[in-house]
N, C-alpha and C positions, 0 to 999 in steps of 0.2 A: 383367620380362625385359629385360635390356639392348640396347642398337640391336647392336652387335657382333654377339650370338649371334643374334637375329630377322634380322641381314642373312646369315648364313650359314645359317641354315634356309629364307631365302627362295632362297638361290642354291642351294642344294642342291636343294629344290624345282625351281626350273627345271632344273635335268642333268639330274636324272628323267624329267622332263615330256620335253624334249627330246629325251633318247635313246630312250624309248617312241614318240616320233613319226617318226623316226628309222627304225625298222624298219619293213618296207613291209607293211601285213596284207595277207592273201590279201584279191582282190576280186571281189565277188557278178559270176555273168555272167549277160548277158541274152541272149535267141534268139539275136540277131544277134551277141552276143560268141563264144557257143557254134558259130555257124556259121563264123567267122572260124578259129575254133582247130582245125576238122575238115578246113576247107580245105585249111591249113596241112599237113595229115598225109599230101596226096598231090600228090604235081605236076600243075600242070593241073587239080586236082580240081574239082568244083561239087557244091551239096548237092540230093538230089533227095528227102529225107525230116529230116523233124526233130520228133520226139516228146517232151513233156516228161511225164515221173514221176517219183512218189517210189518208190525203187528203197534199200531197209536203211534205210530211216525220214532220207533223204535228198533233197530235190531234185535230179534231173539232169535235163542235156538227151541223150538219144542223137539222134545226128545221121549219117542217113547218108551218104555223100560218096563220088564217082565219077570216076574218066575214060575215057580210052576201053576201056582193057582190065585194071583195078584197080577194087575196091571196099572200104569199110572203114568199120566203123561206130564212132564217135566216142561215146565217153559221157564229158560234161562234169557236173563238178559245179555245180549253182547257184551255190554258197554261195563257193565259192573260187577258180571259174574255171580250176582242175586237170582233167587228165585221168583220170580214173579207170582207164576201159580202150577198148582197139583192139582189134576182132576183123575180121580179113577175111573179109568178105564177096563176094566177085569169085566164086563161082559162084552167089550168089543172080545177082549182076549176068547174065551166062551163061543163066542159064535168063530173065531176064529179055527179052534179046535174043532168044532163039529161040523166046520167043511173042510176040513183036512189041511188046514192057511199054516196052523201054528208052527215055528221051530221051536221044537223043545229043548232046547239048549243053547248057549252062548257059542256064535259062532265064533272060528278060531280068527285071533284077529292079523294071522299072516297072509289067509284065504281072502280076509275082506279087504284088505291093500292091497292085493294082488285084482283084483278085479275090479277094486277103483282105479286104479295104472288104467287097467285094461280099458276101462270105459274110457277115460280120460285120453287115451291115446288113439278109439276110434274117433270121438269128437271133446277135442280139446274145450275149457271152458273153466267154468267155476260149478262146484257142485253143489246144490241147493237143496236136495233131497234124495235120501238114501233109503233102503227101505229092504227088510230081507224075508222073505217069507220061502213056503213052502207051497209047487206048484208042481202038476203030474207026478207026484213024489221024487221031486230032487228039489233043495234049496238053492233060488236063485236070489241074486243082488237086482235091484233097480236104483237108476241112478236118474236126477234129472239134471240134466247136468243146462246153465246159460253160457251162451258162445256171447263169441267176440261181435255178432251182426244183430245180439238184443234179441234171439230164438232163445227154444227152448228145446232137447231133443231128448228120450228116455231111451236110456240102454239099461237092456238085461243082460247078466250074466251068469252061466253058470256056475254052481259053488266048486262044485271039485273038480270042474273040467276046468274051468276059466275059459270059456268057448262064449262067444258074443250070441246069444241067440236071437236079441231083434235091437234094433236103430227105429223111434221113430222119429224123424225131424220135424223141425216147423211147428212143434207146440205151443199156443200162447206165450209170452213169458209173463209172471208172474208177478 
């Protein structure tokens, strides 16, 4: 093979290469990427649920997201960080308020890492859904968290205590 042509198959090579890198692929999203992008979807919004399944042989995040008188649930793809779909939900919100459910404000998000540790460190696992409401008037964390034996077990936490108030084990896993 002569240098001539092997240097024009090497350059040809690199365009290739290049312009393939060149286009931007879709990029995998993580909780917090998925929380970011449901935010996004409402003014003022905060997320006060975020659930990960596989949903048509796909990973997503649904993520629920709120403000004071709008709600809408956010379903993120894993895999590409797209939106799949938005379904309002602002009379779940509604009935949420008028049994006393709703947090009216964005929890602080040093409180909610603090109580996912927490959970995480009564039973170790991967956490699959999180979920923050208001319950006897103090806001607690739920957490459903899968173990390493293919359970599923929901811990609550208190918001400002960080005090475990229930373990249940042995739930389906999902």
């Amino acid at each position: 093979m002569s240098a001539k042509y092997s240097c024009q198959i090497f350059f040809l090579v690199c365009a290739v290469l290049l312009s393939c890198a060149a286009e931007k692929p879709d990029t995998p999203a993580s909780k917090d990427v998925a929380e970011q992008i449901a935010r996004q979807q409402l003014s003022n919004g905060y997320v006060t649920s975020v659930k990960q399944v596989v949903d048509f042989g796909r990973l997503v995040y649904k993520v629920f997201v709120q403000n004071d008188s709008l709600a809408k649930r956010v379903t993120v793809d894993a895999a590409t960080s797209r939106i799949i779909e938005i379904i309002d939900r602002t009379e779940e919100l509604r009935e949420a308020v008028a049994e006393g459910e709703n947090v009216p404000h964005a929890i602080c998000p040093i409180a909610r890492a603090a109580a996912e540790t927490k959970a995480l460190q009564a039973v170790p696992g991967s956490i699959k859904r999180w979920k923050v409401l208001k319950e006897n008037n103090r806001i607690i964390h739920k957490f459903d968290i899968a173990t390493a034996e293919r359970e599923e077990a929901r811990i609550i936490v208190d918001d400002s205590t960080q005090e475990i108030l229930a373990i249940e084990h042995s739930l389906p896993a999902r």
